[in-house]
Structures are given as C-alpha cells and as structure tokens.
KOLVO-449889 format. One record per residue: residue number from 0; y, x, z of N, C-alpha, C in turn; residue in three letters. Coordinates in nm, 4 decimals, padded with zeros to 6 digits, m for minus. Layout:
N
NUM/Y/X/Z/Y/X/Z/Y/X/Z/ALA .
...
//
This chain:
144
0/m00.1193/00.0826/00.0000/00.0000/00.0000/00.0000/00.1254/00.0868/00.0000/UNK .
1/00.1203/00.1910/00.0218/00.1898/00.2580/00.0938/00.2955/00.3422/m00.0702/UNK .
2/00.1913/00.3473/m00.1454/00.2431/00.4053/m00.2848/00.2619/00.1984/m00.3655/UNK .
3/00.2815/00.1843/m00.3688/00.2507/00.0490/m00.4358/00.4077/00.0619/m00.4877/UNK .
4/00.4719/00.0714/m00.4017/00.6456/00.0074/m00.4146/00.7183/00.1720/m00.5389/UNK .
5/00.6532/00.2605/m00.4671/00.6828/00.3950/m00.5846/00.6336/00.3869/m00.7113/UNK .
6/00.5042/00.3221/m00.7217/00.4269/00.2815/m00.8286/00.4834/00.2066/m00.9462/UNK .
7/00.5636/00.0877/m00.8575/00.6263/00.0126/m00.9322/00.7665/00.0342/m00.9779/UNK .
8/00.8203/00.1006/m00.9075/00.9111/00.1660/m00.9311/00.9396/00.2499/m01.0423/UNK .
9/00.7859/00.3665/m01.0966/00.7803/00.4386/m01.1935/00.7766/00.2945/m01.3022/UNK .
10/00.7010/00.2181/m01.2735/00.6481/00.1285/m01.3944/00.7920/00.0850/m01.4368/UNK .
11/00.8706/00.0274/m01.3461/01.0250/m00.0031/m01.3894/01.0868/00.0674/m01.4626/UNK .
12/01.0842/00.2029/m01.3876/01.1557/00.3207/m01.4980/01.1148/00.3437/m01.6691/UNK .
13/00.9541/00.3429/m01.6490/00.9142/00.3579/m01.8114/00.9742/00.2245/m01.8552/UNK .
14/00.9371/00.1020/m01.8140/01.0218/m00.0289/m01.8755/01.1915/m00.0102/m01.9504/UNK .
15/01.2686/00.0680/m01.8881/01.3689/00.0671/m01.8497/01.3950/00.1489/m01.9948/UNK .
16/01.3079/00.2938/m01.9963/01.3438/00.3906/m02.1157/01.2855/00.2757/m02.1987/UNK .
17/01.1446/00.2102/m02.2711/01.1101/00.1289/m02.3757/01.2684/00.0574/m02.3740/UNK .
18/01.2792/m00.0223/m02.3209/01.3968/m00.1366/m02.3135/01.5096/m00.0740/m02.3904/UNK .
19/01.5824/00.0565/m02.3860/01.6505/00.1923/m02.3808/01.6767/00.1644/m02.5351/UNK .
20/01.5659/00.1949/m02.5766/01.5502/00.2368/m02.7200/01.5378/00.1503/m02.7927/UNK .
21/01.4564/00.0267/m02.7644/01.4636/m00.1068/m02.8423/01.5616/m00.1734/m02.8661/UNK .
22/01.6589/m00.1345/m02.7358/01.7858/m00.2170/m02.7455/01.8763/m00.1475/m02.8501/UNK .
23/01.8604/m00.0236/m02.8270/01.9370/00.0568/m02.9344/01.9217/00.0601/m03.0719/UNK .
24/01.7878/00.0299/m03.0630/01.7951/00.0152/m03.2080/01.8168/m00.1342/m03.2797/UNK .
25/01.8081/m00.2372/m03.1980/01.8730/m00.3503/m03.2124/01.9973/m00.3924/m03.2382/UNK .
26/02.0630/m00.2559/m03.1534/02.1920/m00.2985/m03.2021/02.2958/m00.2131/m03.3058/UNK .
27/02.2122/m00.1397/m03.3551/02.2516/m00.0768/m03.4831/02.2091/m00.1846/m03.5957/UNK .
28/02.0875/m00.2657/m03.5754/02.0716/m00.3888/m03.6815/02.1452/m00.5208/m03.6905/UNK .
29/02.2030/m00.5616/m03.5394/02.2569/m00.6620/m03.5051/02.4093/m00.6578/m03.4191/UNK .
30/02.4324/m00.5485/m03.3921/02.5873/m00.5157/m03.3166/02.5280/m00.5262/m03.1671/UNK .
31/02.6179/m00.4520/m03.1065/02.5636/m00.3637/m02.9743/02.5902/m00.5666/m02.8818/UNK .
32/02.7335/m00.6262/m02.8975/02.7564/m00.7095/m02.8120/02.6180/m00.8440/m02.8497/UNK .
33/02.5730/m00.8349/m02.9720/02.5024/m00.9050/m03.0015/02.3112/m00.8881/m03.0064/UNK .
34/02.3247/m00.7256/m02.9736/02.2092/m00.6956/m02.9107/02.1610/m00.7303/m02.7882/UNK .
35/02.2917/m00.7373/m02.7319/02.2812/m00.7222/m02.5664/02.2571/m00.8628/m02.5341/UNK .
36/02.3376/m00.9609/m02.5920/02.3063/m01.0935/m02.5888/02.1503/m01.1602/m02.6018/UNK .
37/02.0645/m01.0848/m02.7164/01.9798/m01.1151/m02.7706/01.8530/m01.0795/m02.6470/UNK .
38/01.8709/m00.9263/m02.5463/01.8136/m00.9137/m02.4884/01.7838/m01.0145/m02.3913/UNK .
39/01.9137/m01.0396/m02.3213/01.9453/m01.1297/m02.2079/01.8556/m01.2894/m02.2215/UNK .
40/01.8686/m01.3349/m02.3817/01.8447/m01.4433/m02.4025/01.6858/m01.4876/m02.3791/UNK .
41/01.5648/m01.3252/m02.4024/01.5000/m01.3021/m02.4232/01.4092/m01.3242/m02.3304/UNK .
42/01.5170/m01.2366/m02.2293/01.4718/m01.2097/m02.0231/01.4749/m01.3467/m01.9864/UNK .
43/01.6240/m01.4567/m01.9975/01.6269/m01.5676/m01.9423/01.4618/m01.6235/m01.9802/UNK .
44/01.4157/m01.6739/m02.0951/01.3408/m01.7401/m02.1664/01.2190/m01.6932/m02.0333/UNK .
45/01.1928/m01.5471/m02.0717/01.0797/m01.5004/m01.9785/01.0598/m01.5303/m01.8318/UNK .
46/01.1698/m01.5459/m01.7969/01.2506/m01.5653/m01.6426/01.2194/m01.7384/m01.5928/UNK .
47/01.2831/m01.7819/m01.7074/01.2229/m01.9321/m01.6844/01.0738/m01.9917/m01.6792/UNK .
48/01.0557/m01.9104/m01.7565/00.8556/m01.9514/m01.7622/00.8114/m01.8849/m01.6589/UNK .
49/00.8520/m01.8037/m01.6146/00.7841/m01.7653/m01.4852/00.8307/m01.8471/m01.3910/UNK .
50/00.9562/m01.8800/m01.3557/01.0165/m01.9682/m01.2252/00.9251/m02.0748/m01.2671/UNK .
51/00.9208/m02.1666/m01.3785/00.8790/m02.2815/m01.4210/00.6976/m02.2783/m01.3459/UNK .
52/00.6283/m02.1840/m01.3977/00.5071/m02.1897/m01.3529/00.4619/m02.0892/m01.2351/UNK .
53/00.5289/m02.0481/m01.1577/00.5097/m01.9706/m01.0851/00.5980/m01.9129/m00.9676/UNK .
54/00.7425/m01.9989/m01.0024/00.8626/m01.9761/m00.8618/00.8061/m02.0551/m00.7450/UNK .
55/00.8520/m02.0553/m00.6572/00.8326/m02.1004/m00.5180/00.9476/m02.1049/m00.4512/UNK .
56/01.0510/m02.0738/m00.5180/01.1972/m02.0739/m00.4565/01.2256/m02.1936/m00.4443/UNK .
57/01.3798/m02.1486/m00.4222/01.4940/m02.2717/m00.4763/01.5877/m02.2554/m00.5289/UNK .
58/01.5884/m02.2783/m00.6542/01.7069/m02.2567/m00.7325/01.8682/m02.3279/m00.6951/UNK .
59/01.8163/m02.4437/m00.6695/01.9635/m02.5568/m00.6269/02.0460/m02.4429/m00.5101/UNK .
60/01.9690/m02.3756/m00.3931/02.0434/m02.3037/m00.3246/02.1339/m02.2350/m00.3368/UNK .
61/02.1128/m02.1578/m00.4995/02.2357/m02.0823/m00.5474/02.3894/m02.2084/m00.5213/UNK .
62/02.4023/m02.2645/m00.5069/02.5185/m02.3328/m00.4889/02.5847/m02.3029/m00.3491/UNK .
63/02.4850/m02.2646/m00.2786/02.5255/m02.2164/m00.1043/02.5492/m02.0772/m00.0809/UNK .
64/02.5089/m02.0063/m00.1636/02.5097/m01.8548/m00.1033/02.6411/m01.8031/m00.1223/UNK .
65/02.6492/m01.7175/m00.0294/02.8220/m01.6292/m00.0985/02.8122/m01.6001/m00.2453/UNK .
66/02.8995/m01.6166/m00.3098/02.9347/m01.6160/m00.4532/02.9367/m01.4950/m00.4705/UNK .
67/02.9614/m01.3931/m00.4008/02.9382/m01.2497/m00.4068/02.8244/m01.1886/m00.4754/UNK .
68/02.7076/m01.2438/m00.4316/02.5778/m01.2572/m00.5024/02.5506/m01.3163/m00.5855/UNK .
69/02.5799/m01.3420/m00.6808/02.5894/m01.4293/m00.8319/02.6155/m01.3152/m00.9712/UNK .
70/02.7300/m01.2357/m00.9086/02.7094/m01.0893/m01.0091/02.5819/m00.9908/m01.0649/UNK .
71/02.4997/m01.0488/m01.0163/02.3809/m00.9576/m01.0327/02.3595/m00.9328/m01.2099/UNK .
72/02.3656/m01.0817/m01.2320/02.3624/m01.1095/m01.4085/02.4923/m01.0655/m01.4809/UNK .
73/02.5851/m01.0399/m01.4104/02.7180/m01.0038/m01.4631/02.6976/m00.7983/m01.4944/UNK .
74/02.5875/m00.7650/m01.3620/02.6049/m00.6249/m01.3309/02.5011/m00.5736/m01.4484/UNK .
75/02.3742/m00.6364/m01.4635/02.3104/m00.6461/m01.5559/02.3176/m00.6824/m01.6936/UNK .
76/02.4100/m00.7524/m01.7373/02.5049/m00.7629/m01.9003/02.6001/m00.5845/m01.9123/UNK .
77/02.6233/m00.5754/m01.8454/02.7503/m00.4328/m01.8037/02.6036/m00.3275/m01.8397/UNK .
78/02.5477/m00.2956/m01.7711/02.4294/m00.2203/m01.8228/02.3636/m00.2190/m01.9568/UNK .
79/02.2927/m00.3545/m01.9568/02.2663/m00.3402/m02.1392/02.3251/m00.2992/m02.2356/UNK .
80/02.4883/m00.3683/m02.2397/02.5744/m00.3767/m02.3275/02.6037/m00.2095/m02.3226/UNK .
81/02.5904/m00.1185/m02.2211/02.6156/00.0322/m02.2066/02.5154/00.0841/m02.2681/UNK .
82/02.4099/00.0879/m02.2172/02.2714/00.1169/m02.2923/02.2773/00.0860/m02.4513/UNK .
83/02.2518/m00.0111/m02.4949/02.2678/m00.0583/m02.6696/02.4189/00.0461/m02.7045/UNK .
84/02.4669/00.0812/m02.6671/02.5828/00.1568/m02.7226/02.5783/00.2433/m02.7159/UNK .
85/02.5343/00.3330/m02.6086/02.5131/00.4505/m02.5875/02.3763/00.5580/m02.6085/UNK .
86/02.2749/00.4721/m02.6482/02.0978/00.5351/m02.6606/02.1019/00.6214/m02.8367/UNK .
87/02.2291/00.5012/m02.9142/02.2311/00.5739/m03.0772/02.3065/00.7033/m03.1193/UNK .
88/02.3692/00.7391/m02.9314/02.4769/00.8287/m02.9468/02.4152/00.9700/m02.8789/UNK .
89/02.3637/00.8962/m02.7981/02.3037/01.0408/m02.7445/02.1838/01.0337/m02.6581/UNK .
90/02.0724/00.9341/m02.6890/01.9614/00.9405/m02.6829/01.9178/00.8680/m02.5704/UNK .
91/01.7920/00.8357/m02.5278/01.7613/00.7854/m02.4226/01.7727/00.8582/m02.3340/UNK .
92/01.7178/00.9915/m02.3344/01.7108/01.0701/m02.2237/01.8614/01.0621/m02.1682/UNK .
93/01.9462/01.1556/m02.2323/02.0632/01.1839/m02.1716/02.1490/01.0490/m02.1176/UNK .
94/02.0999/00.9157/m02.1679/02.1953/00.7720/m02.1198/02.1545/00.7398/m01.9973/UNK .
95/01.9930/00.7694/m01.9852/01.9402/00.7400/m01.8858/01.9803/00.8656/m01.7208/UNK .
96/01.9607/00.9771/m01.8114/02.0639/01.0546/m01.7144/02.1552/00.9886/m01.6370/UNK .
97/02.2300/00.9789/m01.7411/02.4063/00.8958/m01.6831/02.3675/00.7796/m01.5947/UNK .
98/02.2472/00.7056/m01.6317/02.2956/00.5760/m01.5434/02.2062/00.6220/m01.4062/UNK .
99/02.1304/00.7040/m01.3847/02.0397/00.7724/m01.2694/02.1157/00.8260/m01.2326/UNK .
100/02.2072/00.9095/m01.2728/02.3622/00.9731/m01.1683/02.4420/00.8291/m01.0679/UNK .
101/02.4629/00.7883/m01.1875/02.5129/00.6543/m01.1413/02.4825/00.5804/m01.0106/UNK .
102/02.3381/00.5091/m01.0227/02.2816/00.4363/m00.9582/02.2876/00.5280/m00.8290/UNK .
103/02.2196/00.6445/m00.8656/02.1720/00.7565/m00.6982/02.3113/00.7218/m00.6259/UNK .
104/02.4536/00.7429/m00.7097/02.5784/00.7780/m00.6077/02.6280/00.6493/m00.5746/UNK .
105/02.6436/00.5353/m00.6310/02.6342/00.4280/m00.5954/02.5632/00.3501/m00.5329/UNK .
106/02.4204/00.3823/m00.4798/02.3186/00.3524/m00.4109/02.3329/00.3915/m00.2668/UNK .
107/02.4028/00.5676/m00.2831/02.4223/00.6269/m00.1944/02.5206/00.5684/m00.0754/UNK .
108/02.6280/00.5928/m00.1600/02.7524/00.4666/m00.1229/02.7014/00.3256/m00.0196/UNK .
109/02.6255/00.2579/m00.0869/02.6240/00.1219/m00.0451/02.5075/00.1704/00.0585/UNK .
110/02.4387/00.2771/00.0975/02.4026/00.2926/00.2170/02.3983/00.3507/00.2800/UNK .
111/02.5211/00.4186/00.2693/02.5987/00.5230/00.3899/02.6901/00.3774/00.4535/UNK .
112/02.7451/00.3078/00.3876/02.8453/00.1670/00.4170/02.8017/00.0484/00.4563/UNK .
113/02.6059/00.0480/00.4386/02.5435/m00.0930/00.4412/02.6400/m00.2021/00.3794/UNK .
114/02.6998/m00.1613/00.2271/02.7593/m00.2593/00.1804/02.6614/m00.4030/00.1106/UNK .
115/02.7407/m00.4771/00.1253/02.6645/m00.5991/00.0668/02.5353/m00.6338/00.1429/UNK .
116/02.5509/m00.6600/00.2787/02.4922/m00.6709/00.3413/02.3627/m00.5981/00.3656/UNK .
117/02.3636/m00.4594/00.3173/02.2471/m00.3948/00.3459/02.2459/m00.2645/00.4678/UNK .
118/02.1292/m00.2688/00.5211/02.1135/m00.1679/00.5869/02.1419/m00.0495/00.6088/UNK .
119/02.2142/00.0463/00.6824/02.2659/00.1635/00.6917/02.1637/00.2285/00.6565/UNK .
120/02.1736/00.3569/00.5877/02.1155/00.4514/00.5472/02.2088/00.5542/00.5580/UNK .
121/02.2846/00.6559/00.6852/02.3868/00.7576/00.6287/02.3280/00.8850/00.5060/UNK .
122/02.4508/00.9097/00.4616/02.4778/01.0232/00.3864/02.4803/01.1601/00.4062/UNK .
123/02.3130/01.2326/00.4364/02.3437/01.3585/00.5078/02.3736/01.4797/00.4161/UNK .
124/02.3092/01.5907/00.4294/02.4009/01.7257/00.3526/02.2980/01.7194/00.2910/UNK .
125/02.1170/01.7014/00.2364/02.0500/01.7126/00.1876/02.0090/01.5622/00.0502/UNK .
126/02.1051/01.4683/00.1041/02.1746/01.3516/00.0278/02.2735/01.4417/m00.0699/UNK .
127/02.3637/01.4872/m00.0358/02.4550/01.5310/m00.1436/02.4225/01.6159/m00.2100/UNK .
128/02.3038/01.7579/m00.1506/02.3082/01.8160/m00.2568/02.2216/01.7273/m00.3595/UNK .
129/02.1246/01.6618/m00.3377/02.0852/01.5667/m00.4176/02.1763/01.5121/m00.5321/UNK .
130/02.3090/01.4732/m00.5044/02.3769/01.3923/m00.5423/02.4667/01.5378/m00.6442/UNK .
131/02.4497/01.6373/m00.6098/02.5316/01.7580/m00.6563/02.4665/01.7944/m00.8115/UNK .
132/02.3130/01.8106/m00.7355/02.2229/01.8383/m00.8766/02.1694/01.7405/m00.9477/UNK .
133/02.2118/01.6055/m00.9494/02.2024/01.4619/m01.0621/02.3285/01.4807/m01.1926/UNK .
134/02.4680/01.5821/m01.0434/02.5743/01.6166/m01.1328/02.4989/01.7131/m01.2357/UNK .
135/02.4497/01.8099/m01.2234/02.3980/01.9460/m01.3239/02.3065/01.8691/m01.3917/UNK .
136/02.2149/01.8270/m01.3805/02.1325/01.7654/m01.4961/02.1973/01.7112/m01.5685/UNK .
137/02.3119/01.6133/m01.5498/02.3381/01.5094/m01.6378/02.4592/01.6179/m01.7304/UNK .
138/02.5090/01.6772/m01.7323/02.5681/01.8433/m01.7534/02.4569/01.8862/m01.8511/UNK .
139/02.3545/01.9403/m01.8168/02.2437/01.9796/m01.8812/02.1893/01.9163/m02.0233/UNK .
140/02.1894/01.8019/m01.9444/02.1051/01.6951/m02.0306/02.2076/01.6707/m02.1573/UNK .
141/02.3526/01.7094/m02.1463/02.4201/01.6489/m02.2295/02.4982/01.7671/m02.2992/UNK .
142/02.3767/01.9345/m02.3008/02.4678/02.0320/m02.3556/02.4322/02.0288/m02.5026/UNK .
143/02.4942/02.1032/m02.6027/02.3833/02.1061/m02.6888/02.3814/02.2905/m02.7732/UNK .
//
C-alpha cells in the first residue's frame, strides 16, 4: 500500500507526457485555443460517464462550497492551453521541465503556508536546494 500512491503518481506523470504531445500535435492541426478546448471536451465526456456510472458523490453540493474551489477547471484550461503551445516549441521534455519547476515551487509555497486549506509542510534548507536544482535542470533542459 505503501508504494500505491507513488505508483500512481508515476502512472499520472507518463499520462501527463502522452497527453503533452497529443495535445501538441492537435494543435498545430486545429489551433492551440481550439486544441485545448477539444481536450477538455473530451475529459468532461469521460468525467461524466464515470460520475454517471460510478460517482457516489454529490454534485448539487458544489453550490455550497467556498467558490475558491471551483478554479480547479479554470487552473487546468491555463495548463493545457500552455502545454498545446509550448510541446511544438520546445518539446515535451523541456515543457514538462517548466511545469515540474513550477508545480515543486508552488507546491512548496502552499505548504510551507498550508494555503488553501492544506496542511503545513515547512520549507527546510534540503527543500530549497531541491527547489535550486529544478532551477538547473530546467536551464539544462532548455540549452542547446
């Protein structure tokens, strides 16, 4: 159990590069804003057939929660639409760089701050150099 959540995690990541490149090349056939659309439309569809045969939630609740939490689909359009634009320019690897810099220091952030209601995690000196050498790779990744 204990590897399960890392497991899936890798599985996300390979998802993430496929997704990367499909999108990119989608939107050299169809325009990046209209790639990105096409993805989204794709996920909803998938998203629904699963809630449909297999949610256990409650959807109506979204009407109660802080509205704060509703961006998720907003934060996720901002990503694609970056990705489809950026994978024809300088590859999966190096985009994916950028958004793994990203995420680590912004991740970092929101749990050194427990922002958005999450759990403290501080920011120690073996956090930053972490956060130092995401800087050099993505440097690396983008010499030529």
């Amino acid at each position: 159990m204990k590897l399960l959540f890392p497991l899936l995690a890798l599985i996300g990541g390979i998802a993430v590069a496929i997704q990367s490149q499909v999108n990119g090349n989608l939107g050299r056939n169809v325009g990046v804003i209209e790639a990105s659309f096409i993805s989204f439309l794709i996920g909803t569809l998938a998203l629904f057939f699963a809630v449909l045969f297999f949610g256990n939630g409650n959807l109506m609740a979204m009407a109660s929660v802080p509205k704060w939490q509703l961006i998720g689909g907003l934060m996720g359009a901002i990503y694609v639409i970056i990705l489809v634009f950026s994978v024809p320019k300088i590859g999966v690897a190096a985009t994916l760089a950028g958004i793994i810099a990203g995420q680590m220091i912004m991740g970092a952030v929101i749990d050194h701050f427990g922002l958005f209601g999450g759990e403290r995690f501080p920011v120690d000196a073996k956090k930053l150099v972490a956060i130092l050498l995401l800087f050099v790779s993505l440097y690396l990744f983008n010499q030529k």
